[in-house]
C-alpha positions, 0 to 999 in steps of 0.5 A: 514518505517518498521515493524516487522511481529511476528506471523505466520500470520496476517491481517493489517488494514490501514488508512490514510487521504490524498488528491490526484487529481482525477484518481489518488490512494494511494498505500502501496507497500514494500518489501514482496509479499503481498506487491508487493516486491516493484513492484507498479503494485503488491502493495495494493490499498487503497479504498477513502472514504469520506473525503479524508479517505484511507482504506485498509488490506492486510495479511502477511504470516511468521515472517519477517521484512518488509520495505513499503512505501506509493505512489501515482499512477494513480488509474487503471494503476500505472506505474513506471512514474507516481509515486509519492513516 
């Protein structure tokens, strides 16, 4: 997916209900910094809530083109073998 930053700076807000097993989190990893330059140990970690509801934010710096995906790691230790993108 990808989406196109226009401001100098700005807050994103994410959600999305997904069931996962348990130890296991939902990730938003993508091609800038804040969003760990596709390194998954350096991506944002959505927060489950009730309902198999994932939230999160993050802030991205500078007018870019940003490219993300969402993938499932193990919720303390996502390493590049148990991913699931």
């Amino acid at each position: 997916m990808k989406c196109l930053v226009e401001r100098q700076s700005m807050v994103i807000y994410i959600k999305m209900h997904m069931a996962v097993w348990y130890g296991q989190a939902i990730y938003l990893v993508g091609s800038c910094p804040e969003l760990g330059s596709w390194n998954v140990k350096e991506a944002v970690r959505l927060e489950w809530n009730d309902g198999d509801l994932w939230r999160g934010s993050t802030f991205l710096r500078g007018t870019q083109d940003i490219e993300y995906k969402y993938v499932v790691a193990d919720y303390s230790n996502p390493n590049d073998s148990k991913i699931v993108w």
